[in-house]
C-alpha positions as CSV (number, residue, x, y, z in Angstrom):
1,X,99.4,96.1,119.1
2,X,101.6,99.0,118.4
3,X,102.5,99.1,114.6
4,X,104.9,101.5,113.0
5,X,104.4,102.0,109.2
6,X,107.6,103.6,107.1
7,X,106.1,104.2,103.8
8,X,105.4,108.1,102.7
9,X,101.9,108.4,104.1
10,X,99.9,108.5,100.7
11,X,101.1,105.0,100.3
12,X,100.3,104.0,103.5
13,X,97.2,105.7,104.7
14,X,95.2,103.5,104.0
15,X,96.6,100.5,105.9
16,X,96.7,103.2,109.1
17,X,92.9,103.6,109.1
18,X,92.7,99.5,108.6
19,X,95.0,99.1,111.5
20,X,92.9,101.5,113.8
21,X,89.3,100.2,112.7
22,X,91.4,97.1,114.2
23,X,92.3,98.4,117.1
24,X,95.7,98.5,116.8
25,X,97.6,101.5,117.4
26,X,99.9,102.9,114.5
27,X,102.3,105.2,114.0
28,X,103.5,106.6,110.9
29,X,107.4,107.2,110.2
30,X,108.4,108.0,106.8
31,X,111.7,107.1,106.1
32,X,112.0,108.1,102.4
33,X,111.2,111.6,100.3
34,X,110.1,111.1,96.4
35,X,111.0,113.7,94.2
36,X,110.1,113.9,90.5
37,X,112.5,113.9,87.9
38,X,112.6,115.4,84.2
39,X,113.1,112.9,81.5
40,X,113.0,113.3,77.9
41,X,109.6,113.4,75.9
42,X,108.2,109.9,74.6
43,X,106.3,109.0,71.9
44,X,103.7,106.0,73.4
45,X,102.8,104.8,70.3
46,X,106.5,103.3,69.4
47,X,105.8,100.9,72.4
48,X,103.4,98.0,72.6
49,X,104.1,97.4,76.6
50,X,105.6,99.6,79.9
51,X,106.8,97.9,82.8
52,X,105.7,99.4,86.4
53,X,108.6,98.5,88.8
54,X,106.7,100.4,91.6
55,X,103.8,102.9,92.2
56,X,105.9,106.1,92.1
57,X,107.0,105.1,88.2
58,X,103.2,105.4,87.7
59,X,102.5,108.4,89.7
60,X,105.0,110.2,88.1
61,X,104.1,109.7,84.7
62,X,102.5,111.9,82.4
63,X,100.0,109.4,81.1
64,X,97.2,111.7,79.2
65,X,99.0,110.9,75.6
66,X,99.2,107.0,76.1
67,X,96.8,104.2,75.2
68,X,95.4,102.7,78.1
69,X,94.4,99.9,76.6
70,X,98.2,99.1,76.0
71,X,99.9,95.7,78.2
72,X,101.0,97.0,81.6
73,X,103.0,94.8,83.8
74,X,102.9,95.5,87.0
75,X,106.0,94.3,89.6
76,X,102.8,93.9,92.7
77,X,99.3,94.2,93.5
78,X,99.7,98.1,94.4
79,X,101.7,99.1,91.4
80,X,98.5,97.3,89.8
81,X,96.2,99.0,91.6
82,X,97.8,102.9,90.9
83,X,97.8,101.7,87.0
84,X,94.0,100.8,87.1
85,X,93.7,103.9,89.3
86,X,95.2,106.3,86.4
87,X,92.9,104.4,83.7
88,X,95.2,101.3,82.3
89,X,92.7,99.0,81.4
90,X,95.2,95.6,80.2
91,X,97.2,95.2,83.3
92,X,99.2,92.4,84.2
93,X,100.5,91.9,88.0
94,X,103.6,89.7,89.4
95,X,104.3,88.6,93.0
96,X,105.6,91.6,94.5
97,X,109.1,91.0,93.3
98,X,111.3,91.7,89.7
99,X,112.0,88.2,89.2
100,X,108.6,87.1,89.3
101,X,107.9,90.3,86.9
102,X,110.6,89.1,84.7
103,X,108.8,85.7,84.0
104,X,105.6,87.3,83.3
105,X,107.0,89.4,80.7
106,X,108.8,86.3,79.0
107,X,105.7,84.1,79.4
108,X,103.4,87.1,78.5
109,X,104.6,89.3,75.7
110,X,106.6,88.1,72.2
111,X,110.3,89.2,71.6
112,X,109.3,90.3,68.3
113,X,106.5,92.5,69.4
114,X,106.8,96.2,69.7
115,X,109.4,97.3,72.1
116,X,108.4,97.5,76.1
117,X,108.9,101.0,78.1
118,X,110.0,100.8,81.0
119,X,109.5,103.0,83.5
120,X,111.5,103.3,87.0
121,X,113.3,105.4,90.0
122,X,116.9,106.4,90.0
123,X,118.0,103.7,91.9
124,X,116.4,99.9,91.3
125,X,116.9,96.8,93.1
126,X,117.8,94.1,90.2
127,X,118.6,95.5,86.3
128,X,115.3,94.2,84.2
129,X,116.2,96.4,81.3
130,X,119.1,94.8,80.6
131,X,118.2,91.2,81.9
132,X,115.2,91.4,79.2
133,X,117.4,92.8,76.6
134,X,119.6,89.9,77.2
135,X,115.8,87.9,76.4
136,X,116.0,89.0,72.9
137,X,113.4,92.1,74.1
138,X,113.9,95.9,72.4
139,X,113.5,97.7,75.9
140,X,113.8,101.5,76.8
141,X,113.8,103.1,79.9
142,X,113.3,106.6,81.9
143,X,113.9,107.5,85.1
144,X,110.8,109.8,86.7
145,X,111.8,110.2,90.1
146,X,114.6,109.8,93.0
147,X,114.2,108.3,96.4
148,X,116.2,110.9,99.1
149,X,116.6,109.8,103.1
150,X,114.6,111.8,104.9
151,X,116.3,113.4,107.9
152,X,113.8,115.9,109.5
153,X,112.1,113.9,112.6
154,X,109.9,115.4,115.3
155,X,111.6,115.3,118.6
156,X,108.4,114.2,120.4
157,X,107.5,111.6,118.0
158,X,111.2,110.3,119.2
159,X,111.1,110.4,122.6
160,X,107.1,108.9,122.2
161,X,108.9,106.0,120.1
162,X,111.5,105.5,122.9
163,X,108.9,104.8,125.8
164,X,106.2,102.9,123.4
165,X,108.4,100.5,121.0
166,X,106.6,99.5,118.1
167,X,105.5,95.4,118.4
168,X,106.0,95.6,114.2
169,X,107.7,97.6,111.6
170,X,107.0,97.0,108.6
171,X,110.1,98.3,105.7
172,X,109.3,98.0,101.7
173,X,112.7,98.1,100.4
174,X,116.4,98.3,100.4
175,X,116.1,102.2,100.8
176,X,113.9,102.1,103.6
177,X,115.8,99.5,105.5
178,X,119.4,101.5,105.1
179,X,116.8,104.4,106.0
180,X,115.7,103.3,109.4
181,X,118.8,101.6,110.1
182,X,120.5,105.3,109.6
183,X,117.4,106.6,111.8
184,X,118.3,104.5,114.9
185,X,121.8,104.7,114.9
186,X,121.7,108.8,114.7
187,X,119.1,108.4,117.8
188,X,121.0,105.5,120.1
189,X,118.3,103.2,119.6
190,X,119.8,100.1,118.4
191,X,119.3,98.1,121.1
192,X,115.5,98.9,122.5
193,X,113.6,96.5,119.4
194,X,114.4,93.1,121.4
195,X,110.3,93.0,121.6
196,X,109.4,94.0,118.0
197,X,108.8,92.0,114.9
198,X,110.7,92.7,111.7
199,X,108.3,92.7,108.5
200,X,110.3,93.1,105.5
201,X,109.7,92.8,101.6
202,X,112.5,90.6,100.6
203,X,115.7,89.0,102.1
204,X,117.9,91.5,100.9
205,X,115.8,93.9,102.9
206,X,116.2,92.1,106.3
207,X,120.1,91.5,105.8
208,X,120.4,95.2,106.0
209,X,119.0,95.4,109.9
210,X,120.2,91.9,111.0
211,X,122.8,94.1,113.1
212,X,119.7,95.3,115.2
213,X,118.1,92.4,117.9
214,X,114.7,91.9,116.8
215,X,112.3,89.4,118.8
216,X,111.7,87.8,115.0
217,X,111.7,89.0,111.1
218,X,109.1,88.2,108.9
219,X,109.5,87.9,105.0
220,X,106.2,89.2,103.4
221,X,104.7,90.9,99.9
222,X,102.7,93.5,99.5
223,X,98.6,93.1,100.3
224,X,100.2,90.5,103.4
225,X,100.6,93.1,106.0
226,X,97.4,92.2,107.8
227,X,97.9,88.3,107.7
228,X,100.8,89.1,109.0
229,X,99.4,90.4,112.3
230,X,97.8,86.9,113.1
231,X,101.6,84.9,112.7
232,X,102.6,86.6,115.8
């Protein structure tokens, strides 16, 4: 099969060389630029817990001055993975999704406990800080980096796309879905994926292409994308 992956490629490069040792061929489109930001110095030791909305928050981070024994929670198995990566050693993982995170947290970590640190993007999907504050939680957080479109395409990766349609995409987020739905508008394309599966992290994330004919969409979370390949 023909499988087109949107992530930036250091988050993806791994499934790529999965996918080939498959068989499969892949091609790599990355919809969305990360860019650190500046935010204001912390002192770790106020905190007894950070929250890790995604794998960017982590990479990001300057993490030499924290405990990494400290409670991590983790929204997915990747953001997990990054934080055991960097040297966390107490990490705690949800389902892939900010609910599911929420719960851990409430299940997981006292309201009277130090206060949690939470660490984000710009823009997020679903507003934990305050939701937890609502919780009875003392919660701060800062921003270390901004997701941009990206806008620079090769022209013969294009045309290459155009005679060999993907038969799945697979999109991570909101971003990447307004991304790609941006990408194939600028470039006529909207009606050429009548053959291609949809593979999307979340229903919000689909409703953003349901405009596009797809042969079907697929709901999934993170660590599924090879299961995935065996529903079709």
């Amino acid at each position: 099969m023909h499988i087109l992956l949107t992530r930036p490629l250091e988050d993806c490069s791994e499934m790529i060389l999965k996918f080939q040792s498959l068989g499969h061929q892949v091609s790599h489109l990355p919809l969305l630029l990360i860019e650190k930001m500046s935010y204001e110095e912390v002192n770790f030791l106020d905190y007894g817990g950070i929250i890790f909305t995604s794998a960017n928050s982590i990479k990001f981070l300057e993490a030499k001055k924290i405990d990494k024994d400290i409670i991590c929670f983790c929204v997915g198995s990747n953001t997990e993975k990054k934080a055991r990566n960097l040297g966390f050693q107490n990490t705690i993982a949800a389902e892939g999704n900010v609910l599911n995170l929420k719960e851990l947290i409430l299940q997981n970590y006292e309201t009277q406990s130090k206060p949690l640190l939470y660490v984000s993007g710009e823009i997020i999907s679903a507003d934990l800080d305050k939701q937890l504050l609502k919780e009875g939680y003392s919660i701060k957080r800062i921003i270390n980096y901004r997701v941009s479109h990206n806008q620079q395409f090769d022209e013969n990766f294009i045309k290459e796309l155009k005679i060999n349609i993907p038969d799945i995409v697979y999109v991570y987020s909101q971003n990447s879905a307004s991304s790609l739905l941006n990408f194939i508008k600028i470039h006529q394309i909207e009606n050429i994926w009548m053959n291609t599966n949809l593979m999307c992290i979340g229903e919000k994330t689909s409703s953003i292409l349901n405009e596009i004919k797809w042969k079907k969409i697929f709901l999934f979370n993170p660590g599924e994308e090879e299961f995935l390949l065996y529903k079709i």
